[in-house]
C-alpha positions as semicolon CSV with decimal commas, in nm:
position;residue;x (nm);y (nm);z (nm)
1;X;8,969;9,679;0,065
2;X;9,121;10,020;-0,058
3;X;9,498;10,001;-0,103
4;X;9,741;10,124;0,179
5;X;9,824;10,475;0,114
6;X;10,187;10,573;-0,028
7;X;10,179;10,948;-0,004
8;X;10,004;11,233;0,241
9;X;9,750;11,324;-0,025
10;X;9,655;10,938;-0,010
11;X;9,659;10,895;0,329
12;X;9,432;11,177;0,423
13;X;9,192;11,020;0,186
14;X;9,255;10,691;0,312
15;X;9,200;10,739;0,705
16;X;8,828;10,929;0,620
17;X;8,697;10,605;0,656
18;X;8,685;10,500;0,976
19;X;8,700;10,127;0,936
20;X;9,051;10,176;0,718
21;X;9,156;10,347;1,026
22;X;9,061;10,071;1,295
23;X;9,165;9,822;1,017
24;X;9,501;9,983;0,987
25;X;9,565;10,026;1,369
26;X;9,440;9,675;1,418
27;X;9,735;9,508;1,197
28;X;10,011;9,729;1,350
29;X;9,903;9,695;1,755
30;X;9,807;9,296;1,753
31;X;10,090;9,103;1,507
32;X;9,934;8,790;1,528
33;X;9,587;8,896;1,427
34;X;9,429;8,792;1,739
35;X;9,337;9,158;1,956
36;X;9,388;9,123;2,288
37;X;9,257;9,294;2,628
38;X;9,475;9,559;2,719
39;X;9,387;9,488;3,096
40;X;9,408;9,127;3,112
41;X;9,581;8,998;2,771
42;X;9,278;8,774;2,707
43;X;9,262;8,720;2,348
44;X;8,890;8,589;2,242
45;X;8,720;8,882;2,301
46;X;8,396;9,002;2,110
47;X;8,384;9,310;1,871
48;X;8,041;9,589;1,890
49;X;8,049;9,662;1,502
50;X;7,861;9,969;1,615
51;X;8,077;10,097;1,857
52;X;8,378;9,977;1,720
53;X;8,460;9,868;2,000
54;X;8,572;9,569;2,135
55;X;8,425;9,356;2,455
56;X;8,657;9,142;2,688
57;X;8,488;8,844;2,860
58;X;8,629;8,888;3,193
59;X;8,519;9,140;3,447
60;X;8,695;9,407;3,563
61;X;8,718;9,751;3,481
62;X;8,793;9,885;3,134
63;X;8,615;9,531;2,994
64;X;8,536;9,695;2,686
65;X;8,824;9,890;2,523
66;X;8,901;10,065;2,170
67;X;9,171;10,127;1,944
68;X;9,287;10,396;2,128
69;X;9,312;10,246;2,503
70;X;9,685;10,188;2,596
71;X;9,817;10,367;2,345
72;X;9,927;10,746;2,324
73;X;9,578;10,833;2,190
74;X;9,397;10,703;2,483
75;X;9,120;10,895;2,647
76;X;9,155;11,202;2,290
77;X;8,831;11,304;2,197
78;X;8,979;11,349;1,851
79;X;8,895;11,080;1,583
80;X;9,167;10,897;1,383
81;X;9,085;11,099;1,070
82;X;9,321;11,381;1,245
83;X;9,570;11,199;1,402
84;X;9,661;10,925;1,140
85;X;9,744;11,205;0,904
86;X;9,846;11,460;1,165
87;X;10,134;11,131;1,244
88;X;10,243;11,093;0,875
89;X;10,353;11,451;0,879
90;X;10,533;11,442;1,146
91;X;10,702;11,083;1,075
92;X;10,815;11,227;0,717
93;X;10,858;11,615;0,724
94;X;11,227;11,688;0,770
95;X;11,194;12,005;0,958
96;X;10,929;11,888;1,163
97;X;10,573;12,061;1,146
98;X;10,486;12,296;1,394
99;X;10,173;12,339;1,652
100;X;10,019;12,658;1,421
101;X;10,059;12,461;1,126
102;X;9,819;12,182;1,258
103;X;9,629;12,428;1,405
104;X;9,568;12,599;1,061
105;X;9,474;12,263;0,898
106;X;9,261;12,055;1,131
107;X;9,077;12,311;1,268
108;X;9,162;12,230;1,652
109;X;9,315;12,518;1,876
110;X;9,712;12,571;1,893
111;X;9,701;12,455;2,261
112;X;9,520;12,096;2,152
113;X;9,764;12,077;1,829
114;X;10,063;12,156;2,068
115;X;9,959;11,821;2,319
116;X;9,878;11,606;1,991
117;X;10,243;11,636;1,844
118;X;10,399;11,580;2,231
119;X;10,158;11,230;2,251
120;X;10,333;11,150;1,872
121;X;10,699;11,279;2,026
122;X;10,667;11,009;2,256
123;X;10,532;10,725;2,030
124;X;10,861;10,830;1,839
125;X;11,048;10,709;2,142
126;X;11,193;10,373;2,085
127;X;11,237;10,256;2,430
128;X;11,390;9,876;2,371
129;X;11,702;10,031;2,108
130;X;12,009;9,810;2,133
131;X;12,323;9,965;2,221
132;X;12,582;10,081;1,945
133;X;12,902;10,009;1,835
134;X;13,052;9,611;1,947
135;X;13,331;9,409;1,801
136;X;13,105;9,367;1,456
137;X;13,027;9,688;1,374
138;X;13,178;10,053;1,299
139;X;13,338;10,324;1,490
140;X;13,105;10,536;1,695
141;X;13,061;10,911;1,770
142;X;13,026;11,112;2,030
143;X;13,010;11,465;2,074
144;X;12,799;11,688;2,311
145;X;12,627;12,040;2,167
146;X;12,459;12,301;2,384
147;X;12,134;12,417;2,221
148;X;11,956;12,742;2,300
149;X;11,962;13,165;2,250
150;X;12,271;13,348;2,039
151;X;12,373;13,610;2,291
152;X;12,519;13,832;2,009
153;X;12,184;13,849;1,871
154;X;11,995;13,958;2,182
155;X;11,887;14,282;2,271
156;X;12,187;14,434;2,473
157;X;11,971;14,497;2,811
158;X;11,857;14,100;2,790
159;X;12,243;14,042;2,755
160;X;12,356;14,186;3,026
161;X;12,092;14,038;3,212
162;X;12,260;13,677;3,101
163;X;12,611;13,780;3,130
164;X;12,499;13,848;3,515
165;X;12,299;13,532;3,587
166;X;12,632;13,339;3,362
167;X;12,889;13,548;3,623
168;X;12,733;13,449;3,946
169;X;12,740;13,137;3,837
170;X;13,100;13,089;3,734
171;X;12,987;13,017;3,356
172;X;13,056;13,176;3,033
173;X;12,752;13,394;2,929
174;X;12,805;13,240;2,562
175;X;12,689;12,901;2,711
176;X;12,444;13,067;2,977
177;X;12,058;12,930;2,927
178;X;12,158;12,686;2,687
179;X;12,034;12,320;2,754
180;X;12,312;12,075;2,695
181;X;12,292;11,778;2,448
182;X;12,465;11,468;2,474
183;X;12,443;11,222;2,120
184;X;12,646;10,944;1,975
185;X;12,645;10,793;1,632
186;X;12,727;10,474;1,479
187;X;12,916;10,510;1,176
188;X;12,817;10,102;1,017
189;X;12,462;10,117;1,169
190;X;12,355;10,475;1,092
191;X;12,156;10,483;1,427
192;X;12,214;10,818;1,663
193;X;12,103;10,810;2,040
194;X;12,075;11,192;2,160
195;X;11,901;11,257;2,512
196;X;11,993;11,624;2,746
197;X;12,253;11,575;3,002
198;X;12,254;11,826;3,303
199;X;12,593;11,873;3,282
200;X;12,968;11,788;3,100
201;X;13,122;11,616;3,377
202;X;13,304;11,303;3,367
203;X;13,004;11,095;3,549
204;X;12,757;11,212;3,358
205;X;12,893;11,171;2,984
206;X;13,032;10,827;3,116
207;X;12,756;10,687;3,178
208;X;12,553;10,815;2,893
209;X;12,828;10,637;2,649
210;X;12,857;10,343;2,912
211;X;12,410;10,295;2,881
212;X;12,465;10,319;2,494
213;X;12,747;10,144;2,366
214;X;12,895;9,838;2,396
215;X;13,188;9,806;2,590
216;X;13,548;9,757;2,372
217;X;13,388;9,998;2,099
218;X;13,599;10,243;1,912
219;X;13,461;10,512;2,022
220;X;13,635;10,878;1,868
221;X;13,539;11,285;2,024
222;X;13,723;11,595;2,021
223;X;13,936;11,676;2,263
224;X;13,731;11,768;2,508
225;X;13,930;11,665;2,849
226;X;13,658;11,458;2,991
227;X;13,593;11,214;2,731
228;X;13,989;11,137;2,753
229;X;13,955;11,055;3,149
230;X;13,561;10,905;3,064
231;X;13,656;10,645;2,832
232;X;14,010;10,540;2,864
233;X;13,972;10,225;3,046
234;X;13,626;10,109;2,866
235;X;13,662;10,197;2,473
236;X;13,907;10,225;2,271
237;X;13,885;10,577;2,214
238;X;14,045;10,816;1,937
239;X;14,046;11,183;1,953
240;X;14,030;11,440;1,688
241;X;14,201;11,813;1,791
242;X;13,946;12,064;1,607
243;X;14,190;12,331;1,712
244;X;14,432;12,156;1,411
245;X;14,204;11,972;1,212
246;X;13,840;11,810;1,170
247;X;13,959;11,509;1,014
248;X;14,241;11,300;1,014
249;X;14,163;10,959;0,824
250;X;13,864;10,807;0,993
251;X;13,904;11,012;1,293
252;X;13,636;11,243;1,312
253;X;13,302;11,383;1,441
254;X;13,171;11,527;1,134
255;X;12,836;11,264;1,115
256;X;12,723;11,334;1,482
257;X;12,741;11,721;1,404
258;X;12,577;11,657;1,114
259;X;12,281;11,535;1,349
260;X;12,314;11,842;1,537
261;X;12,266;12,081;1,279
262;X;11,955;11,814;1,142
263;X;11,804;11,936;1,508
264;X;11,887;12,302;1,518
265;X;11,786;12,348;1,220
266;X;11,428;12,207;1,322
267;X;11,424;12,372;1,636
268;X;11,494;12,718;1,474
269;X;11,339;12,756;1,169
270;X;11,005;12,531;1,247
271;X;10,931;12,500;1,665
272;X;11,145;12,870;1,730
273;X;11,005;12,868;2,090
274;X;11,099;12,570;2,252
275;X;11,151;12,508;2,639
276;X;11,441;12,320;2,808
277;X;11,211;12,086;2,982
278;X;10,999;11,980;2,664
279;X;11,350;11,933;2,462
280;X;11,388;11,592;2,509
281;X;11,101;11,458;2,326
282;X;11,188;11,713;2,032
283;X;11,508;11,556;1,997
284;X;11,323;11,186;1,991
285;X;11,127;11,356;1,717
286;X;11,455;11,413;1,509
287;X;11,616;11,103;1,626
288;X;11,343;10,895;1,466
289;X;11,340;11,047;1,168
290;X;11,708;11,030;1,150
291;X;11,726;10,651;1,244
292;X;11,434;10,556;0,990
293;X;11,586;10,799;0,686
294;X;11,581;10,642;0,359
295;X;11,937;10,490;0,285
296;X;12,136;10,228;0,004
297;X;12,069;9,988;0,271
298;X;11,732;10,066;0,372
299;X;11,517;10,203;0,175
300;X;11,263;10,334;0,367
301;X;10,976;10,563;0,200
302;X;10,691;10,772;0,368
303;X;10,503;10,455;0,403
304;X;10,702;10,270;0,587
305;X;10,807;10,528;0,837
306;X;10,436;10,593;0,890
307;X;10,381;10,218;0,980
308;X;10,679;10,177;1,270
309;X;10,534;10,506;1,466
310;X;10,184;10,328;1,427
311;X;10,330;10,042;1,565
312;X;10,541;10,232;1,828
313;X;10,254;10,420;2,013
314;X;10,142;10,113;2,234
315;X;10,209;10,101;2,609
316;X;10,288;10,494;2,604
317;X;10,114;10,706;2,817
318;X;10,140;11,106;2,860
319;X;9,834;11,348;3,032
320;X;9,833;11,743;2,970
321;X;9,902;11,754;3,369
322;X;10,216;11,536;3,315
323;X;10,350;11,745;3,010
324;X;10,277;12,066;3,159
325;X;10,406;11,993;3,507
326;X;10,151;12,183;3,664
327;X;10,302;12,251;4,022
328;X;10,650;12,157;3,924
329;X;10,953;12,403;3,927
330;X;11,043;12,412;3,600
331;X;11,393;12,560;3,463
332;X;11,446;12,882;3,257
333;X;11,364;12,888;2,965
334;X;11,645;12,816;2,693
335;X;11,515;12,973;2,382
């Protein structure tokens, strides 16, 4: 059996056989060794070596299943020898890799490349993270960004266009069309949540930092006035005044905003065009890749950060008619 691949050059080799592919799959989806139906959980079913394919012994629909079924490549008429390799750039390029780009190298449209690295965005997401911060580890961060179009570098006409749509609706055009971002990080774990919030208000970022970190956590922000009335009773909070200072001792924010310009910087150098309602799963895309960096403590490689997605893209589900929305309002667009 060939060895595992370490690096992209490897890997593409690697996955052009298709039995290293089903092989590989295989030993990340079932732990134990024994596959198991993806309907009914029975686990001595029979595999069609010609098919590649395997056959479950009890009846019911979907009785004989492949690699693929359950996962986020279920139902793609693509073979693994694109996605495998089309998931190790994406796992390990810093910037992220764009639609074009996979268009360019696989051959498949832009539209097809666009839905493949949405299905990966949401094998990204880890669904079962625990919650930061508790009485045994570090201070944790939280900060809030809003993400979208520089109105001083917009033509004047589409400016005024924003300042009017910002006016009527009691907003300041410098933060019209721009998607918000909620994220916290903890300092002693090195793990950052990040999801969009709708709004700033105290409800909202409360229970964002309430569903992510433990309660009795130090917990430090600006001085933004909500955070002080959000968290006074459940953390013990700190504040640092970035009208005076950025950092005073420990106090400070300067590893969650880090993280935001880690996502910017993706968002406007490699995806440019990006729409409010798809920016969630870009910022799961940067959130893995920030959780699973390479660090004194854990030193992940390429590899290794190839092997969790492969192992993360089971029970996930997402149809073109789900990610386009087709018949859904969607928002304006943000960038």
């Amino acid at each position: 059996m060939a060895t595992e691949p370490k690096t992209l050059t490897a890997a593409i080799q690697y996955f052009t056989d298709p039995d290293n592919c089903l092989n590989y799959l295989k030993a990340r989806r079932w732990l134990s060794g024994k596959v198991a139906c993806p309907t009914c959980g029975r686990d001595d079913v029979s595999f069609l070596p010609s098919r590649r394919l395997w056959q479950c012994k009890s009846r019911h629909p979907k009785a004989q299943f492949s690699i693929k079924t359950g996962t986020v490549l279920e139902d793609s008429p693509l073979g693994l020898d694109k996605w495998l390799p089309v998931m190790w750039m994406v796992a390990n390029c810093k910037n992220g890799v764009s639609s074009w780009e996979i268009h360019r190298s696989l051959g498949v449209t832009q539209k097809t490349a666009w839905f493949m690295l949405h299905r990966i965005r949401l094998g990204m997401k880890n669904q079962d993270a625990p919650k930061l911060g508790g009485s045994d580890s570090g201070p944790v961060e939280a900060d809030e960004t809003f993400v979208g179009p520089n109105p001083m570098r917009m033509h004047k006409s589409r400016r005024a266009k924003l300042a009017a749509i910002a006016s009527s609706r009691g907003e300041s055009y410098r933060s019209a069309g721009k998607t918000i971002v909620m994220g916290m990080l903890d300092r002693e774990m090195r793990q950052v949540r990040a999801m969009v919030v709708p709004n700033v208000k105290r409800a909202t970022l409360q229970e964002k930092i309430l569903n992510n970190v433990e309660g009795g956590s130090q917990v430090i922000t600006d001085d933004f006035p909500t955070y002080r009335y959000a968290l006074a009773d459940q953390f013990a909070h700190d504040v640092v005044n970035h009208a005076q200072t950025y950092v005073e001792g420990q106090i400070q924010t300067n590893g969650i905003e880090n993280f935001w310009s880690l996502l910017k910087r993706s968002l406007r150098g490699t995806y440019i065009a990006v729409e409010p309602f798809h920016l969630d799963r870009y910022i799961d895309e940067q959130v893995f890749r920030f959780n699973n960096r390479a660090t004194k403590d854990n030193p992940l490689n390429d590899a290794d950060r190839f092997s969790f997605l492969c192992s993360q893209i089971v029970g996930k589900r997402l149809t073109y008619a789900e990610l386009t929305a087709k018949g859904a309002e969607k928002p304006e667009a943000g960038f």
